[in-house]
PDB file as gemmi writes it, atoms N, CA and C in Angstrom:
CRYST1    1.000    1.000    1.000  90.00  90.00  90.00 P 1                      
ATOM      1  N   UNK A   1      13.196  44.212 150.203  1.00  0.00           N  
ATOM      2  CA  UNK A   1      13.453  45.337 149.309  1.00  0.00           C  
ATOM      3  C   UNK A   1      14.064  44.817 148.014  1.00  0.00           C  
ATOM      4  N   UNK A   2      13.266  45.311 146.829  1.00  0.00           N  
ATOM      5  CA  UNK A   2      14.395  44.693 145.486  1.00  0.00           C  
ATOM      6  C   UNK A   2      15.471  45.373 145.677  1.00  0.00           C  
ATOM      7  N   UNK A   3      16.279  44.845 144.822  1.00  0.00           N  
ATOM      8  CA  UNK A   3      17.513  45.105 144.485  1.00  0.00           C  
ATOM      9  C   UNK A   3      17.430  46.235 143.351  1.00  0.00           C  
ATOM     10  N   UNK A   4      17.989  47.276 143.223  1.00  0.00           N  
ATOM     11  CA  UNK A   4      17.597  48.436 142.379  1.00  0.00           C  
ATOM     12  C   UNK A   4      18.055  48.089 141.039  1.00  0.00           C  
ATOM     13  N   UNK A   5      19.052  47.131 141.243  1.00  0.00           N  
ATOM     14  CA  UNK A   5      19.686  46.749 139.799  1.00  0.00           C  
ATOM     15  C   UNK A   5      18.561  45.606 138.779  1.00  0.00           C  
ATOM     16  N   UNK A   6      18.183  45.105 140.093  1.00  0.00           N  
ATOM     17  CA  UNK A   6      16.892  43.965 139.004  1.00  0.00           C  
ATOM     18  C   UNK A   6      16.305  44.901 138.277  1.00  0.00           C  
ATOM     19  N   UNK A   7      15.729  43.614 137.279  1.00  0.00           N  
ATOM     20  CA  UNK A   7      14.769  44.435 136.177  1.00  0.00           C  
ATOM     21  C   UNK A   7      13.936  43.377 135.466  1.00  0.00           C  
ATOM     22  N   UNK A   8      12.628  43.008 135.053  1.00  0.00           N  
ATOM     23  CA  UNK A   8      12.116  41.719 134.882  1.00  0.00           C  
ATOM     24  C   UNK A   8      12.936  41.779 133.236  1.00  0.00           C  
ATOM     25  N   UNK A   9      13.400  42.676 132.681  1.00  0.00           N  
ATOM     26  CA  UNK A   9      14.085  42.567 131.599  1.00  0.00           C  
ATOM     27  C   UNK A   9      15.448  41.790 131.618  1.00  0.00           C  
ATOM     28  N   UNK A  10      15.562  40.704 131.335  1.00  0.00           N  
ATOM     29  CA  UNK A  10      16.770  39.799 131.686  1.00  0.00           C  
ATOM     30  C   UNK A  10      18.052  40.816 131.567  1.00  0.00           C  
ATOM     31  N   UNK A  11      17.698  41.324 129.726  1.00  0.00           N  
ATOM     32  CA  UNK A  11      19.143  41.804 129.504  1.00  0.00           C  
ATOM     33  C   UNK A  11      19.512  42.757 130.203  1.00  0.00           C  
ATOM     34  N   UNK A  12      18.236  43.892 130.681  1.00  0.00           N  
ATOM     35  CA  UNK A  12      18.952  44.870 131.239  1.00  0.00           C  
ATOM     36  C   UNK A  12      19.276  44.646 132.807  1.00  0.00           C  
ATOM     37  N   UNK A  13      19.479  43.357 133.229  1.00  0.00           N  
ATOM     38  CA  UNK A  13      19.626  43.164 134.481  1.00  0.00           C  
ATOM     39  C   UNK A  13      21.506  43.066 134.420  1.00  0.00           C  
ATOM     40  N   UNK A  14      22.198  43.160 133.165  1.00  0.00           N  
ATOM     41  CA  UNK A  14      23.751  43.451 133.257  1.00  0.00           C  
ATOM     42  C   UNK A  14      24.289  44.455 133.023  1.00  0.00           C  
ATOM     43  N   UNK A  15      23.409  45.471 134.393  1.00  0.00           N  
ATOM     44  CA  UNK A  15      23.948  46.829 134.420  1.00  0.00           C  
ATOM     45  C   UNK A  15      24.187  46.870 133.079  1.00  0.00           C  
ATOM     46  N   UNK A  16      23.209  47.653 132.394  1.00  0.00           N  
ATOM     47  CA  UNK A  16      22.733  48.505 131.276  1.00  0.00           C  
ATOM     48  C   UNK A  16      24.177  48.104 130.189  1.00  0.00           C  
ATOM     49  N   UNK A  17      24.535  46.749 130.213  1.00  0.00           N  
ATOM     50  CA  UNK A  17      25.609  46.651 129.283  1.00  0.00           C  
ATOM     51  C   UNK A  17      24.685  45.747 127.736  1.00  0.00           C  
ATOM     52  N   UNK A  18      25.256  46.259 126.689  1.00  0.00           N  
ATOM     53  CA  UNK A  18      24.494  46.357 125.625  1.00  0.00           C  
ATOM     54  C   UNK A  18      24.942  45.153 124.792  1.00  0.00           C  
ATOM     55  N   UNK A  19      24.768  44.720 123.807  1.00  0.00           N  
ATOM     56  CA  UNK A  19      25.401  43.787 122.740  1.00  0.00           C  
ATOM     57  C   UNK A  19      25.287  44.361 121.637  1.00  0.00           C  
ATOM     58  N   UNK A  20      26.089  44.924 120.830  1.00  0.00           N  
ATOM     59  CA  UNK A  20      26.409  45.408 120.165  1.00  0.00           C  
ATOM     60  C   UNK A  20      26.197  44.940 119.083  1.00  0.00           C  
ATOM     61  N   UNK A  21      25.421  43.729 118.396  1.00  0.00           N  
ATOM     62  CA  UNK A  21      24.857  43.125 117.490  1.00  0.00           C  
ATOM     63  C   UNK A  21      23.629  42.756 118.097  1.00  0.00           C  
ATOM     64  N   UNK A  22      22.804  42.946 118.968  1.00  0.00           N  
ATOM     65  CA  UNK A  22      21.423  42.905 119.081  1.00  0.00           C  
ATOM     66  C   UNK A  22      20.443  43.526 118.613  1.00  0.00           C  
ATOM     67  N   UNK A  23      19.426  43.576 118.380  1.00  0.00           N  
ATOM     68  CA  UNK A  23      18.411  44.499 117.675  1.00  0.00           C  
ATOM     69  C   UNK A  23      17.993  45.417 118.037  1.00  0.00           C  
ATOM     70  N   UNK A  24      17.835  46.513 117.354  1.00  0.00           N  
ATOM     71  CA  UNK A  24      17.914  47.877 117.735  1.00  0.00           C  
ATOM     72  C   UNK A  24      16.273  47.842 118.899  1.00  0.00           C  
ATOM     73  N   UNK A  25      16.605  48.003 120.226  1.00  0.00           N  
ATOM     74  CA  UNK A  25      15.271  48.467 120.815  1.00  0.00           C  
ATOM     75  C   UNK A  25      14.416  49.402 120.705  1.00  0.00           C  
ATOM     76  N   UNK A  26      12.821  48.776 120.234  1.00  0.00           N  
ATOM     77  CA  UNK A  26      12.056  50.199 119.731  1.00  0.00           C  
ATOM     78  C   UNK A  26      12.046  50.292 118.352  1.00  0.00           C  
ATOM     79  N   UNK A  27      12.429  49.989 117.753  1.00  0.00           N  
ATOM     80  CA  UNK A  27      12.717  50.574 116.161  1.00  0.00           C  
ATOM     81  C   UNK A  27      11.379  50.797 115.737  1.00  0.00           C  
ATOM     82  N   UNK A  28      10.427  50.207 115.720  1.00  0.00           N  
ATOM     83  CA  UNK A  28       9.163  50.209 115.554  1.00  0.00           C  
ATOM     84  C   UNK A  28       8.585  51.555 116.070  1.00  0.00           C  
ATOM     85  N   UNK A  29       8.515  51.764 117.226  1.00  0.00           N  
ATOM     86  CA  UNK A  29       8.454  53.094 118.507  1.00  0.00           C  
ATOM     87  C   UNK A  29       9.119  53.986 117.869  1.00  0.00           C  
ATOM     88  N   UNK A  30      10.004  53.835 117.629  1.00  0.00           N  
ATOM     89  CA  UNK A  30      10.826  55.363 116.989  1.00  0.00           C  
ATOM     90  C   UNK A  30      10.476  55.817 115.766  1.00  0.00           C  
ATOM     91  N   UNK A  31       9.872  54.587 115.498  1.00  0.00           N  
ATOM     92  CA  UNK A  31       9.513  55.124 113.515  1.00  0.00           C  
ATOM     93  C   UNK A  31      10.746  54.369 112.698  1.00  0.00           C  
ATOM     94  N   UNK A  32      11.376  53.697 112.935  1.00  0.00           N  
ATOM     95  CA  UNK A  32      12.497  53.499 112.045  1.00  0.00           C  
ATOM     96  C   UNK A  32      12.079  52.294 111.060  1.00  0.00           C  
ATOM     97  N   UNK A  33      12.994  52.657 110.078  1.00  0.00           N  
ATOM     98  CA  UNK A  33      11.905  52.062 108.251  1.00  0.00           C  
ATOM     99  C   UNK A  33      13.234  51.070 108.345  1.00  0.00           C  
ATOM    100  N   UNK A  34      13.001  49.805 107.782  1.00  0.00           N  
ATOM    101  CA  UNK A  34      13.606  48.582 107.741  1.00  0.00           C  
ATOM    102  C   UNK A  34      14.848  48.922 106.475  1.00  0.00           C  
ATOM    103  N   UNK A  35      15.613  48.563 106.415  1.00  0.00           N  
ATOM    104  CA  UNK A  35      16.564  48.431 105.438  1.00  0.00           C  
ATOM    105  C   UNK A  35      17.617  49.781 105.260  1.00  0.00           C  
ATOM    106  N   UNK A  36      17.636  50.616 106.054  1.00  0.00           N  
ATOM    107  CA  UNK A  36      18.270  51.825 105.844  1.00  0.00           C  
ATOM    108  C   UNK A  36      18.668  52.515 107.285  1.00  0.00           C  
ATOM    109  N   UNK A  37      19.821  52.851 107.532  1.00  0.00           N  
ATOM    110  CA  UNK A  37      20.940  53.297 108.699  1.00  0.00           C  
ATOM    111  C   UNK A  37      19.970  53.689 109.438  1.00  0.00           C  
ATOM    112  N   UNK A  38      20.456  54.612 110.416  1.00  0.00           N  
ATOM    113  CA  UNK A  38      19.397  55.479 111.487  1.00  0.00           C  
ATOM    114  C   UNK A  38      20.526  55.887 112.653  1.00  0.00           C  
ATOM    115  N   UNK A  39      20.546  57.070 112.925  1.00  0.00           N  
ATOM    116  CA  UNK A  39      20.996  57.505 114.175  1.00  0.00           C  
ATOM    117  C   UNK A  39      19.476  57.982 115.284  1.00  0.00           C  
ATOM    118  N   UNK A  40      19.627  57.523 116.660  1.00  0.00           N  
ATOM    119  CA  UNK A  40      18.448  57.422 117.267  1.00  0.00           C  
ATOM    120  C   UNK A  40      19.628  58.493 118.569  1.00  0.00           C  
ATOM    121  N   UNK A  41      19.231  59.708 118.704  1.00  0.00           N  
ATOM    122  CA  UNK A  41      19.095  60.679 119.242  1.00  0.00           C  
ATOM    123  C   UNK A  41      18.455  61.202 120.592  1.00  0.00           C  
ATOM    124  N   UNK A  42      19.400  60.808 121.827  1.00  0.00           N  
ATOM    125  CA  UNK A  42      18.479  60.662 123.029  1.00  0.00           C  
ATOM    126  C   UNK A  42      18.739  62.141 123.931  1.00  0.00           C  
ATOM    127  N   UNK A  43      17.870  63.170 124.501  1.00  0.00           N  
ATOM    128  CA  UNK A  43      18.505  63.761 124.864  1.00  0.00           C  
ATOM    129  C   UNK A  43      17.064  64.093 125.759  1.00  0.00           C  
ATOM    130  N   UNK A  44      17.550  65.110 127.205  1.00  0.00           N  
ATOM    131  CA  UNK A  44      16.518  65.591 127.961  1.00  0.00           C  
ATOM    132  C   UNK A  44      15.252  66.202 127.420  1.00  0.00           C  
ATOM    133  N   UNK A  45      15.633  67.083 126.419  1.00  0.00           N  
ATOM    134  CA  UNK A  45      14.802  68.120 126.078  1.00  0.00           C  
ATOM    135  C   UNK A  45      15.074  68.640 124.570  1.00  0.00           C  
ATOM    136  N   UNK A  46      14.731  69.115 123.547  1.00  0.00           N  
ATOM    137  CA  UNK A  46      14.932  69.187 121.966  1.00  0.00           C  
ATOM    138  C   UNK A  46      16.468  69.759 122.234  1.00  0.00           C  
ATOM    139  N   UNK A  47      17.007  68.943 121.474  1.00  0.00           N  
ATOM    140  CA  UNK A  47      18.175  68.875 121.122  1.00  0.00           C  
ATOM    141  C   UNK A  47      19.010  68.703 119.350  1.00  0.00           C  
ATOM    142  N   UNK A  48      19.902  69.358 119.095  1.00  0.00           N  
ATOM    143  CA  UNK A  48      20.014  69.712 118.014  1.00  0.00           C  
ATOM    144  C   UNK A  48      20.357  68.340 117.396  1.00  0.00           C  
ATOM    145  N   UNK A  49      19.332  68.074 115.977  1.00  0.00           N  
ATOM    146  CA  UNK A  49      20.246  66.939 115.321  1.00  0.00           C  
ATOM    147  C   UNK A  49      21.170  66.974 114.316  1.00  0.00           C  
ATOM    148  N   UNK A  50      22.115  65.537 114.088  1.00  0.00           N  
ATOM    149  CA  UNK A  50      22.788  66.167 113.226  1.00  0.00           C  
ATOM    150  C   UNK A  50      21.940  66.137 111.632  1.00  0.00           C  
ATOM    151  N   UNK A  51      22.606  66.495 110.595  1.00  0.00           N  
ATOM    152  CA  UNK A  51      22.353  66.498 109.229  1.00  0.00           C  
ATOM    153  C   UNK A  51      22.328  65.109 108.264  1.00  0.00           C  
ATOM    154  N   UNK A  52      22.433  64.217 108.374  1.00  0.00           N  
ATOM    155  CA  UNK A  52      23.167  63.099 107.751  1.00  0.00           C  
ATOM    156  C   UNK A  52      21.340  62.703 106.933  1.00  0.00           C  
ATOM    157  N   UNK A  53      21.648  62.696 105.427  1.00  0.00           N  
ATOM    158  CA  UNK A  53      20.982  62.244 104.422  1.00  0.00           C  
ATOM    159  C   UNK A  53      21.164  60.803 104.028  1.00  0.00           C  
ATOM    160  N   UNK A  54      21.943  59.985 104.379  1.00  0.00           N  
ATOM    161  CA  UNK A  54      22.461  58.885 104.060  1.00  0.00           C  
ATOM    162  C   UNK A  54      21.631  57.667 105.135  1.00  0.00           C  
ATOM    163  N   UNK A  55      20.890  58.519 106.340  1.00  0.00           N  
ATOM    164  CA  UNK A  55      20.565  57.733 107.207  1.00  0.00           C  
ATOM    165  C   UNK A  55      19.264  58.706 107.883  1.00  0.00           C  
ATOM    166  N   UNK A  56      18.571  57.552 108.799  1.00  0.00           N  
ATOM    167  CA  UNK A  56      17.252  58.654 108.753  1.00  0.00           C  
ATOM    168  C   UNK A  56      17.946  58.715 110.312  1.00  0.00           C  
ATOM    169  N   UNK A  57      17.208  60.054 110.875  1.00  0.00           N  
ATOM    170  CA  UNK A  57      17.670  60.578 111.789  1.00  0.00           C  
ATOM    171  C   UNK A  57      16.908  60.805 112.821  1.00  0.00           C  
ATOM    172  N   UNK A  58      16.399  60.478 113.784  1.00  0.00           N  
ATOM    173  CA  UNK A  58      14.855  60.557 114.583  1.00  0.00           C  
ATOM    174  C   UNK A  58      15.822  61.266 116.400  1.00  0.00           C  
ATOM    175  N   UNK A  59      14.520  61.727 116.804  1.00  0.00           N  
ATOM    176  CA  UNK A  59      15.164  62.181 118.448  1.00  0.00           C  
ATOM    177  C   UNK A  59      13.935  61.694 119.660  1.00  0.00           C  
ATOM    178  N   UNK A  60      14.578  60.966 120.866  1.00  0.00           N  
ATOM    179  CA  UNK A  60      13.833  60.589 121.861  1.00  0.00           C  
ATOM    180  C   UNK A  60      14.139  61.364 123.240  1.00  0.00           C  
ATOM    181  N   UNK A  61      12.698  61.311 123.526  1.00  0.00           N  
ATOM    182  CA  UNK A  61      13.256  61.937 125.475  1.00  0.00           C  
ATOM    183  C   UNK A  61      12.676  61.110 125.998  1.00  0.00           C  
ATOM    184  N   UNK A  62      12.146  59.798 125.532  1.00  0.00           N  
ATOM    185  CA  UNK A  62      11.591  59.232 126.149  1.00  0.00           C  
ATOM    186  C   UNK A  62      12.605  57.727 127.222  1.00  0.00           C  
ATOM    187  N   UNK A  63      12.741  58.598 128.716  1.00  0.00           N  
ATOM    188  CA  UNK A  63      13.142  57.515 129.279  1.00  0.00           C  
ATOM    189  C   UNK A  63      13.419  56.384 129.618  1.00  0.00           C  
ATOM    190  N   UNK A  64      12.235  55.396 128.956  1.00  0.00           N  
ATOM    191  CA  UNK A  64      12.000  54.047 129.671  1.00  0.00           C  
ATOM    192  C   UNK A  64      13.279  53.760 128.451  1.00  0.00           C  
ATOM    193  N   UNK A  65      12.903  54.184 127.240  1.00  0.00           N  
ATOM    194  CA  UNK A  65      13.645  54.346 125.817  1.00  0.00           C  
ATOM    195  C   UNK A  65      15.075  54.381 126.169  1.00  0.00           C  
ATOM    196  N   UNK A  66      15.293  55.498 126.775  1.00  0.00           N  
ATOM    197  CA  UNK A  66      16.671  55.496 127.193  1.00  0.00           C  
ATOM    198  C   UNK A  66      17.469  54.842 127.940  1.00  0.00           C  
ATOM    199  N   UNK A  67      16.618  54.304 128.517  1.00  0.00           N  
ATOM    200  CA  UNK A  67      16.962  53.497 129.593  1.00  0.00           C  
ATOM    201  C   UNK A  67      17.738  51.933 128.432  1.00  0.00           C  
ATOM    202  N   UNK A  68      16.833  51.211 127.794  1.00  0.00           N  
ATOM    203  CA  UNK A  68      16.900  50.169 127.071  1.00  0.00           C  
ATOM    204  C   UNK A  68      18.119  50.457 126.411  1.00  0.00           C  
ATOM    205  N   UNK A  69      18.613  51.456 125.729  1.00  0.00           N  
ATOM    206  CA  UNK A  69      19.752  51.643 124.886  1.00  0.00           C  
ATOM    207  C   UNK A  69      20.872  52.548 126.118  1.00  0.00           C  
ATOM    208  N   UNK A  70      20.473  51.983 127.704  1.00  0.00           N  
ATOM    209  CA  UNK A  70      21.708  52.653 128.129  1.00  0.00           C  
ATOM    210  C   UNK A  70      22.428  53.807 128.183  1.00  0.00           C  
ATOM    211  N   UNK A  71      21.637  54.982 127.642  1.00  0.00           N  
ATOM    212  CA  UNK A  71      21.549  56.037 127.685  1.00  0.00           C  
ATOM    213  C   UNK A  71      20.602  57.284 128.755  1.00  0.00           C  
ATOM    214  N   UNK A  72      20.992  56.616 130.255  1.00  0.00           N  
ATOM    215  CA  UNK A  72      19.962  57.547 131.205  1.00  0.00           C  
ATOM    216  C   UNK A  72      21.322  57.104 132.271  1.00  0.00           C  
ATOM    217  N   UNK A  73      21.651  58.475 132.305  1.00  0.00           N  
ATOM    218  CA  UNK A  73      22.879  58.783 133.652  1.00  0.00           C  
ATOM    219  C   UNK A  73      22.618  57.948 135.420  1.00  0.00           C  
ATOM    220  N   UNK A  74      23.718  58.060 136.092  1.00  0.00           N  
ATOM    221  CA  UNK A  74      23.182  57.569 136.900  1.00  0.00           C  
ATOM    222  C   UNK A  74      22.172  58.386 137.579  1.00  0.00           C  
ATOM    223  N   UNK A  75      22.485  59.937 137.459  1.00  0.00           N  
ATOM    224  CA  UNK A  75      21.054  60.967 138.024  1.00  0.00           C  
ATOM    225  C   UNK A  75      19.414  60.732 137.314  1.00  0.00           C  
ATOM    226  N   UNK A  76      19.344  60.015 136.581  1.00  0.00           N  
ATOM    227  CA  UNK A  76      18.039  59.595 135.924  1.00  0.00           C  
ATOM    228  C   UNK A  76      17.893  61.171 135.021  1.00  0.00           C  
ATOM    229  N   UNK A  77      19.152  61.507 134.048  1.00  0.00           N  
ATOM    230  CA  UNK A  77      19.042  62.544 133.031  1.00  0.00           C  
ATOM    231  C   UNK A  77      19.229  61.506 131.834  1.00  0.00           C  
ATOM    232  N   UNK A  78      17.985  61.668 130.553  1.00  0.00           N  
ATOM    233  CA  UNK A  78      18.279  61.111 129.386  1.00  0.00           C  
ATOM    234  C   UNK A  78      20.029  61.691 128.856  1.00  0.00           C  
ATOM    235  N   UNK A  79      20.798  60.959 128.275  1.00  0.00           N  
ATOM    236  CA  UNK A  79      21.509  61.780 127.113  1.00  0.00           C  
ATOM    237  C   UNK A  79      21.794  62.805 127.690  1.00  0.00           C  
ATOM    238  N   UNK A  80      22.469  63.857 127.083  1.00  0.00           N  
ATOM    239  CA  UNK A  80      22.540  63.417 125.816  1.00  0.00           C  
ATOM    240  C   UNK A  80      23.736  62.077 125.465  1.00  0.00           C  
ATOM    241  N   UNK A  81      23.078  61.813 124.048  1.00  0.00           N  
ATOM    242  CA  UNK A  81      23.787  60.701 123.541  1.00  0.00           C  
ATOM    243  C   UNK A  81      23.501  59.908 122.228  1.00  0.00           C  
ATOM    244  N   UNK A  82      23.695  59.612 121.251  1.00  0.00           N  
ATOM    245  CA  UNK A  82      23.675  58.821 120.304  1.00  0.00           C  
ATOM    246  C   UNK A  82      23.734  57.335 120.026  1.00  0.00           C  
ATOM    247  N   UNK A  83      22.568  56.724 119.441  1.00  0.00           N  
ATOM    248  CA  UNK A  83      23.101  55.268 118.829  1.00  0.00           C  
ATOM    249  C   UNK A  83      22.793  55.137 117.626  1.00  0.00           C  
ATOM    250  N   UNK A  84      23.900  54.193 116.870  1.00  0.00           N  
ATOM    251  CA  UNK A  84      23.809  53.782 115.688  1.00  0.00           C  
ATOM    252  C   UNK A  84      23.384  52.616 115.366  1.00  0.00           C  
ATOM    253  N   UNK A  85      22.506  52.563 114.289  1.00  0.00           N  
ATOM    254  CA  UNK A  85      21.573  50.960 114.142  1.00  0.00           C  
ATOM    255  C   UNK A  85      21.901  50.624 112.429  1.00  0.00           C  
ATOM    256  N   UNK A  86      22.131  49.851 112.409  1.00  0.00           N  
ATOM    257  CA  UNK A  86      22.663  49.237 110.698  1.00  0.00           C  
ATOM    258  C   UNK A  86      21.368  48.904 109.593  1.00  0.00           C  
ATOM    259  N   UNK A  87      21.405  48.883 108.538  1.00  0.00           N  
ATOM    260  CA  UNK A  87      20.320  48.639 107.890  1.00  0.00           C  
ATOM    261  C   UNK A  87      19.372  47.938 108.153  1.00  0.00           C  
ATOM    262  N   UNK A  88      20.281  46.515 108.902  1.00  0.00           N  
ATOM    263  CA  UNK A  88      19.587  45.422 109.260  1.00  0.00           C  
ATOM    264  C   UNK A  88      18.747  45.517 110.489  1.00  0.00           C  
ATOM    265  N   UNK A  89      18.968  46.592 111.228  1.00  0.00           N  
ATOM    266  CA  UNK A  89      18.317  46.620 112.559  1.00  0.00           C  
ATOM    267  C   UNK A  89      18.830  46.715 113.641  1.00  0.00           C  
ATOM    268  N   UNK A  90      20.122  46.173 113.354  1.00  0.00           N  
ATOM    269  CA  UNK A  90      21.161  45.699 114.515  1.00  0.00           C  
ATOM    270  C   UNK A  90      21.611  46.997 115.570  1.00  0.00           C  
ATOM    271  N   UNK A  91      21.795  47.152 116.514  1.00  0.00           N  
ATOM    272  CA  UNK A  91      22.526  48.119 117.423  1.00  0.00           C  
ATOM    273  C   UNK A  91      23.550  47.749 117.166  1.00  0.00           C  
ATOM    274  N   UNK A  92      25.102  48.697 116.589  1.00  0.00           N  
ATOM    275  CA  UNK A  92      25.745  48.966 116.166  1.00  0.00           C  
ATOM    276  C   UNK A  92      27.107  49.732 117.171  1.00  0.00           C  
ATOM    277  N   UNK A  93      26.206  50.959 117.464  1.00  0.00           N  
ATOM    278  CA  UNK A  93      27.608  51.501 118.511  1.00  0.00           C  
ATOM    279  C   UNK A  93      26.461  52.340 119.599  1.00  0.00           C  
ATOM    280  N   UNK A  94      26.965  52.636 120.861  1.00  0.00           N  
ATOM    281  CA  UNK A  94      26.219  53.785 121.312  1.00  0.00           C  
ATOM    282  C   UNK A  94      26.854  54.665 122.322  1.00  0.00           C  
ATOM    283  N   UNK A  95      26.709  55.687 122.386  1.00  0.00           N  
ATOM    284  CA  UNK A  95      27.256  56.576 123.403  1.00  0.00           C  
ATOM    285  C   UNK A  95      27.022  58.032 124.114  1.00  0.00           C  
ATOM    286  N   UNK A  96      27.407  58.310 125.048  1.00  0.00           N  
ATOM    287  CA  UNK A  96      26.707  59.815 126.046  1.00  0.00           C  
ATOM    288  C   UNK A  96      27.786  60.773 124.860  1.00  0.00           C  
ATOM    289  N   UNK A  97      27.139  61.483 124.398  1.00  0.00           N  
ATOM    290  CA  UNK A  97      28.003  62.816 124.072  1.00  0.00           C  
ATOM    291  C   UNK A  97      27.143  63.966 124.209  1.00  0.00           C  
ATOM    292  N   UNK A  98      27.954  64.602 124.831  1.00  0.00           N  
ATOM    293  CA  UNK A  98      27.294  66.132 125.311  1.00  0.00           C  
ATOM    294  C   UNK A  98      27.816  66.997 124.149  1.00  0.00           C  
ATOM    295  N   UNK A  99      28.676  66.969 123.146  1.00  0.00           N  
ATOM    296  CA  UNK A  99      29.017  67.896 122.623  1.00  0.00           C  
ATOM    297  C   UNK A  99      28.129  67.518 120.876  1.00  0.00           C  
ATOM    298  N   UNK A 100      27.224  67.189 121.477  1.00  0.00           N  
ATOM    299  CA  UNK A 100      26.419  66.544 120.038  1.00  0.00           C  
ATOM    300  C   UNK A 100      26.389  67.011 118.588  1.00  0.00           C  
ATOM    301  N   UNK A 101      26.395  68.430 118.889  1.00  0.00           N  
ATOM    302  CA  UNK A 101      25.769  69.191 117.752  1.00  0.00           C  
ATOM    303  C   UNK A 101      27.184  69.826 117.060  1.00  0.00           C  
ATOM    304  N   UNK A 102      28.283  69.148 117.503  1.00  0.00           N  
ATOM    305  CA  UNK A 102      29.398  69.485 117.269  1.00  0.00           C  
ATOM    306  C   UNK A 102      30.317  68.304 116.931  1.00  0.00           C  
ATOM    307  N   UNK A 103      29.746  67.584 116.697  1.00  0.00           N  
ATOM    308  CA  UNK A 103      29.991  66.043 116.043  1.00  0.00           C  
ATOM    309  C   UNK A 103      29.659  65.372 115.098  1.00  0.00           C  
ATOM    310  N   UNK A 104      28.650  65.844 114.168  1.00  0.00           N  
ATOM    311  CA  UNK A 104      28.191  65.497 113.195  1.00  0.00           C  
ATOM    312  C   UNK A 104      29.134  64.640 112.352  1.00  0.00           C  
ATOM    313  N   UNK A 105      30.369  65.793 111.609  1.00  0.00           N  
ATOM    314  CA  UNK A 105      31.336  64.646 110.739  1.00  0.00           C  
ATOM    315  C   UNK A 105      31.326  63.869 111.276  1.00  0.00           C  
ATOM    316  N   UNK A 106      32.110  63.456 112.537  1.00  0.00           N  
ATOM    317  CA  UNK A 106      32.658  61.870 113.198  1.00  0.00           C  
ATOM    318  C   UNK A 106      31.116  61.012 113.143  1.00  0.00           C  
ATOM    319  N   UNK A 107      30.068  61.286 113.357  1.00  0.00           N  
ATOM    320  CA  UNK A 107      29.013  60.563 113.416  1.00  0.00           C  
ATOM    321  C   UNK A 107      28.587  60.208 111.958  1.00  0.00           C  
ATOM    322  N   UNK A 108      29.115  61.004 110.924  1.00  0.00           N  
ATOM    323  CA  UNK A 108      28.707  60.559 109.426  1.00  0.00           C  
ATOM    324  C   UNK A 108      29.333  59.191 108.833  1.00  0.00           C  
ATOM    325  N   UNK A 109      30.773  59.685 109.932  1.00  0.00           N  
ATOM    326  CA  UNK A 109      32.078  58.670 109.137  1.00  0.00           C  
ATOM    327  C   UNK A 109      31.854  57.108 109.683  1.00  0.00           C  
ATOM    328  N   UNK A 110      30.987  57.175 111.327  1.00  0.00           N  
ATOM    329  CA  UNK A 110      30.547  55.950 111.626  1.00  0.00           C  
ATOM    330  C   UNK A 110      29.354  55.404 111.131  1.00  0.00           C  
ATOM    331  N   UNK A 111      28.254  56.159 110.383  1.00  0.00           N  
ATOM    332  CA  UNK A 111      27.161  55.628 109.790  1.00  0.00           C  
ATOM    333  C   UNK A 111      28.252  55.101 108.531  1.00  0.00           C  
ATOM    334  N   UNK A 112      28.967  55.747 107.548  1.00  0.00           N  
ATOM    335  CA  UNK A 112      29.353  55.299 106.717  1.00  0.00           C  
ATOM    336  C   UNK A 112      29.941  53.221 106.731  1.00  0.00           C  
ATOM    337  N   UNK A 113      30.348  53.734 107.983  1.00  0.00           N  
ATOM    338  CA  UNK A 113      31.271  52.220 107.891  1.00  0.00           C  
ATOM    339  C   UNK A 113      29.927  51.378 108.207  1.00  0.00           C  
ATOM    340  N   UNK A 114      28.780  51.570 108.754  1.00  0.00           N  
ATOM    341  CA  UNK A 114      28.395  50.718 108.756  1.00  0.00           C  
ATOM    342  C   UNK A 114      27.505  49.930 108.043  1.00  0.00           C  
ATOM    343  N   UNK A 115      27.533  48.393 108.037  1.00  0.00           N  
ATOM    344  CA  UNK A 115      27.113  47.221 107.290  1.00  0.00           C  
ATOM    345  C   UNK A 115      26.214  47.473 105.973  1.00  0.00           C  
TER     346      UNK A 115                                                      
END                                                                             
């Protein structure tokens, strides 16, 4: 029997722990344009995004997706949840928030700081 934790994906074989300067997974897949912020938006089902003009803003339900950025519960529910990717590409920060659509400022003030 495998082990449920394997995965032929090396990285995600350390229990879904991320590096926080690695390259954003997918960026290509999501649509995301080279040189400019991005919040990548994971949630079960359409979910509200926030507003932020400063950064492009895209939304996924797509699992395998969620899975890669560590964002699929242990019940196999996407999100909700947010990650931030830097101009350069980089994965930046990421996290489950359920209160999404009610977070916007704090999510502006972390695109701001970044790179």
């Amino acid at each position: 029997m495998r082990e449920w934790l394997h995965d032929p994906a090396h990285a995600l074989q350390q229990l879904d722990l991320l590096y926080l300067d690695q390259p954003a997974p997918g960026a290509e897949e999501l649509g995301l344009v080279p040189g400019r912020a991005a919040v990548v938006v994971f949630c079960q089902t359409r979910c509200p995004l926030p507003e932020l003009p400063q950064a492009q803003v895209v939304r996924s339900t797509d699992a395998h997706l969620a899975r890669r950025y560590a964002l699929v519960s242990e019940s196999g529910r996407i999100g909700p949840g947010y990650a931030l990717i830097d101009a350069r590409g980089q994965l930046r920060y990421r996290t489950f928030d359920p209160g999404l659509a009610d977070h916007q400022q704090e999510i502006r003030i972390l695109i701001e700081g970044l790179p």
